[in-house]
C-alpha positions as CSV (number, residue, x, y, z in Angstrom):
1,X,104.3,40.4,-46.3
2,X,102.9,41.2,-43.1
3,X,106.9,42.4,-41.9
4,X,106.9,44.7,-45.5
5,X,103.2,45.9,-44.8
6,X,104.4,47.0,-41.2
7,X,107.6,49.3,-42.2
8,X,105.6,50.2,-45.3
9,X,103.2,51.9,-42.8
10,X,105.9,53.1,-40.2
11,X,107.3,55.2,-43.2
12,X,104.5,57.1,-44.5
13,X,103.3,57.7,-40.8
14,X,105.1,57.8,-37.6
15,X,106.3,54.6,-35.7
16,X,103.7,55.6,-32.7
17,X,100.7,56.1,-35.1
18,X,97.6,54.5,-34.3
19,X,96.9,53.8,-38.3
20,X,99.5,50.9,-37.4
21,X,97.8,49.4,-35.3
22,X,96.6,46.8,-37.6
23,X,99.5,46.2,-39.3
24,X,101.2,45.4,-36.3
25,X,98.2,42.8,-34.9
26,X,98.6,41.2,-38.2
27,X,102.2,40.8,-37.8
28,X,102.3,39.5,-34.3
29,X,100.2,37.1,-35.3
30,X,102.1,35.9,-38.1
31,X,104.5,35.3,-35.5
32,X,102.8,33.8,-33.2
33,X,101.4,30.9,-36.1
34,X,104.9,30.8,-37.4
35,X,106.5,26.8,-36.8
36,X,108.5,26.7,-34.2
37,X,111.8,25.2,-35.0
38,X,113.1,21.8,-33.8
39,X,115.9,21.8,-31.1
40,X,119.1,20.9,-32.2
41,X,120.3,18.3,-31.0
42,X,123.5,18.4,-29.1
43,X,126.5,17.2,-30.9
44,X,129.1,17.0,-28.2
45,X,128.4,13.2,-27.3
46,X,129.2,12.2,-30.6
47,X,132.6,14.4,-30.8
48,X,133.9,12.9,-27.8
49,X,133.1,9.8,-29.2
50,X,135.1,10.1,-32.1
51,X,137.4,11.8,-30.7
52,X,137.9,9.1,-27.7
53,X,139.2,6.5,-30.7
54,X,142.1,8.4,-31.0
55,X,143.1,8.9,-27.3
């Protein structure tokens, strides 16, 4: 919402407008809370693994 409420704003003002200003806070915030994904783990152990029973 806070990504929609954002353009919503840019579009009936101008991307530099201080009117934004909010919007923007709210959404960099959003961000900032959002869960941070996991690593993915790298793979390549276990290819060359299976790939060694061949070789």
């Amino acid at each position: 919402p806070e990504m929609a409420a954002l353009l919503t704003c840019w579009a009936t003002s101008s991307v530099d407008s201080p009117s934004c200003a909010q919007t923007v806070q709210a959404l960099t915030e959003c961000m900032r809370r959002a869960p941070k994904s996991s690593k993915h783990t790298n793979t390549i152990n276990y290819h060359l693994a299976r790939l060694g029973k061949f070789l």
